[in-house]
Steps between C-alpha positions, in 0.01 A plus 500: 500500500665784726754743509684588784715848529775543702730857547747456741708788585875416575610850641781426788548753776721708595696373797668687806350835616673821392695662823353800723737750322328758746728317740760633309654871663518809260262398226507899317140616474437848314159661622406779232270783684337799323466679829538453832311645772258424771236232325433150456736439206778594732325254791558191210814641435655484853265172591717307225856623598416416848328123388893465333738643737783259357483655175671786340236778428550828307219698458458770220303776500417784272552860535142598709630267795648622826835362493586553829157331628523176319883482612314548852237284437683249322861425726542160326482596150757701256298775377542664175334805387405524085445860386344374206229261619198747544151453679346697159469368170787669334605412105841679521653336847290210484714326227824603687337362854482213269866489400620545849271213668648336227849530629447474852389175434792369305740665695344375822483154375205426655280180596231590542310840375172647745296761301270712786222782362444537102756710343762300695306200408477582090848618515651249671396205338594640178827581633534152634378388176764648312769441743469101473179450662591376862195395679240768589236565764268762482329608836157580417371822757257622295414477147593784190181446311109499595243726633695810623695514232517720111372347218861473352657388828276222502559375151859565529578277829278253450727456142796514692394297824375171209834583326720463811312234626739263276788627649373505897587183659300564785250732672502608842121629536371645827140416459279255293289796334822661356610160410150463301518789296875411345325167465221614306769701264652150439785492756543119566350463864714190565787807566366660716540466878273664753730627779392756755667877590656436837248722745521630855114472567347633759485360852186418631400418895542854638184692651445702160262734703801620729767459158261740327467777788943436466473587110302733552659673751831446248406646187277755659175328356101503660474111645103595473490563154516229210827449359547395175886422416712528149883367540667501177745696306363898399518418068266510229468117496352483811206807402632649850376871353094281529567458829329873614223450251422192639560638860210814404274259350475314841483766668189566330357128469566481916252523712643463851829585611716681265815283378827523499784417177820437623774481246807324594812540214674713303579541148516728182113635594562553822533891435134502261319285732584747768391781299177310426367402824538893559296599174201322548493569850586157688798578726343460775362135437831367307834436713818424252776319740782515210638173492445252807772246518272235674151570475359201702293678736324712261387182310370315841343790586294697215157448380574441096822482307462699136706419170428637188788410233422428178777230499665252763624149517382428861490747733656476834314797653181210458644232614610693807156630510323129468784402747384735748160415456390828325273557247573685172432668215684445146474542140518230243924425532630139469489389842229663665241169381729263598540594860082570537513096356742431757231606775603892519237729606486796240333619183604570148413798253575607194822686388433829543170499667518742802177527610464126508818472660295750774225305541669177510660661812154622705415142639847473659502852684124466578513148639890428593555082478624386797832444475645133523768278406610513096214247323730383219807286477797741546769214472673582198581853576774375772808541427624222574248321227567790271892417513457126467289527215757695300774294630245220299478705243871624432601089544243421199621746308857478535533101492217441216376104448741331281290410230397100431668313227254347275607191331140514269164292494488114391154447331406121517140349337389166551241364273418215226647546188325722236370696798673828424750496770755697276274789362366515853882496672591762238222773613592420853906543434443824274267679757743448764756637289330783344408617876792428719791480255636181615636136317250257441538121476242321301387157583277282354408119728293228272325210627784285331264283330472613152735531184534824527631495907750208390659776194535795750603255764891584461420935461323435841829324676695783298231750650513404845884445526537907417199505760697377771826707411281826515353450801843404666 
């Protein structure tokens, strides 16, 4: 005696192929900045209006932005400037920033919403929540929860981030570490998209020896001494006011040539790091450069490249470093892993750790690698890549997968009679229904050669008659 199960699964697809509505001129997409200014946010920002150029793009921005430098900046978008939408935590304008996102989006009648740095990003995706939920992508720079943050920023954004996660159709992440700690917080991973910042590396080929008596010669440096390089924004996130403490401790760990920190950018610090250097007596081993619009040279031709943030997505000051083929020193930021993994040279210490930040740095001013070609795969930085990938990415989320209509499961057993072919078809049928939700046909195929076949004989034609017309 032997029973035989069969569950065959009569879902039809969907045919036809939806349309490239990308194709389609004028497609309104809101972007929804906290603040714009020189950084990577605004690199993502300005790679995705430029991967959509047929597209209608208004960008708004709250009230710490330069106005007239994202209208500069940004010559194919609408710009709009939100008083309300603050960089700070702020429980009084914060529920009006709210309000008026709100209403930008409805009046704007949107398509397509793009959320860029975290208040924007909490904001926003309320707002579009609350205007009617048009589709949202979040571009992912850097996280708003982990390691350098407060103990109640990190328990209040990681709320928020698993809360919005529902509402975020998609995730525009610019490196697989960042994209590993949402995961880990429960963000679905199947949303989120790796896609580079658009970067002008570093050209490599040149005589470096003769490029580095030209820099030096430039920004009025000693081409014998080490150099060891910083290029960032001048803010408290970056830990720009450790930069002279690291600088002294050097100083003391060095036992050859004295080196050299050369600070390239500008910011809010600028004015205490000055006044710093001077205190503890570096001036005349630190050179600040304010900001340098294209840095190149100084990252093809210094020793070590230093960053100690306590919070990045991933940096481009590293990747133009490991592009370059320098050496450097980081703390423990998202990012700074994954590019060592990628073939990078470099080391990593812990937030805050100065002197090992110092010491990390000796072997790279004491024995200088010799500089060569960028060891890891630099591909998916080009901007050409970057823009096709959210041209892929905007066409996914825009023209989602119709879904599949499911016409339900037909369970047939085969077996003698007495064999428990219905209690067994039954478990089978309510399983399937239990998990997936769908109608179930039951049917139940004797050997035909006992009473008991020749009384359900007629229920069987009856059976597979509806059989037929279901599956039709």
């Amino acid at each position: 005696m032997s029973i035989h199960a069969f569950v065959t699964d009569t879902t039809v697809p969907t045919n036809g192929s939806p349309s490239d509505s990308l194709a389609r001129p004028q497609r309104r997409i809101v972007h929804l900045c906290t603040r714009f200014a020189k950084g990577g946010s605004e690199q993502r920002l300005k790679d995705m209006i430029a991967a959509l150029p047929h597209d209608e793009h208004i960008v708004i921005i709250g009230r710490d932005s330069d106005l007239a430098g994202a209208i500069d900046k940004l010559p194919q978008a609408r710009v709009i400037k939100e008083p309300a939408l603050l960089r700070s935590i702020n429980p009084l304008r914060d529920p009006l920033a709210l309000v008026h996102l709100r209403r930008h989006i409805n009046d704007l009648k949107c398509d397509i919403v793009v959320t860029h740095q975290s208040k924007a990003g909490v904001l926003g995706r309320l707002a579009a929540r609350a205007a009617g939920a048009p589709p949202v992508v979040h571009s992912l720079s850097m996280a708003d929860f982990g390691p350098g943050y407060g103990v109640i920023e990190n328990r209040l954004f990681r709320l928020l981030e698993r809360i919005l996660a529902k509402w975020t159709s998609a995730y525009a992440v610019v490196g697989s570490d960042l994209a590993n700690r949402f995961g880990q917080i429960g963000v679905p991973r199947e949303r989120m998209t790796i896609i580079r910042s658009a970067a002008r590396l570093p050209r490599t080929g040149t005589s470096r020896s003769e490029l580095r008596k030209n820099v030096a010669t430039k920004y009025g440096l000693s081409p014998d001494r080490p150099w060891i390089l910083y290029v960032g924004s001048l803010d408290q996130r970056k830990n720009v006011l450790d930069l002279p403490i690291m600088l002294q401790q050097v100083l003391q760990l060095s036992t050859g040539s004295a080196p050299m920190l050369i600070v390239a950018g500008a910011g809010p610090q600028e004015g205490e790091l000055r006044s710093l250097v001077e205190k503890i007596g570096v001036q005349d081993d630190c050179r600040l450069l304010g900001y340098v619009a294209d840095p190149g040279d100084l990252f093809l031709t210094t020793d070590a490249v230093v960053l100690l943030s306590r919070a990045e997505g991933l940096p481009q000051v590293l990747v133009q470093a490991a592009a370059a083929g320098t050496p450097f020193v980081s703390t423990d930021i998202d990012g700074a892993d994954e590019l060592l993994e990628m073939g990078a040279s470099g080391s990593v210490v812990e937030m805050g750790d100065i002197v090992g930040a110092a010491r990390a740095l000796l072997p790279y001013l004491r024995w200088p690698a010799k500089k060569n070609a960028a060891r890891i795969d630099l591909s998916s930085w080009n901007p050409v890549r970057v823009r096709a990938d959210y041209r892929e990415l905007f066409t996914a989320v825009l023209n989602p997968p119709k879904p599949e209509k499911n016409h339900g499961f037909v369970v047939a057993i085969v077996g003698s009679d007495g064999a428990g072919k219905s209690t067994l078809a039954n478990a089978i049928a309510d399983n399937r229904q239990h998990f997936e939700g769908t109608p179930v046909v039951r049917m139940y195929l004797g050997s035909e050669n006992g009473p008991a076949s020749m009384v359900r004989r007629p229920m069987m034609w009856a059976k597979r008659t509806v059989l037929s017309k279901t599956i039709r």
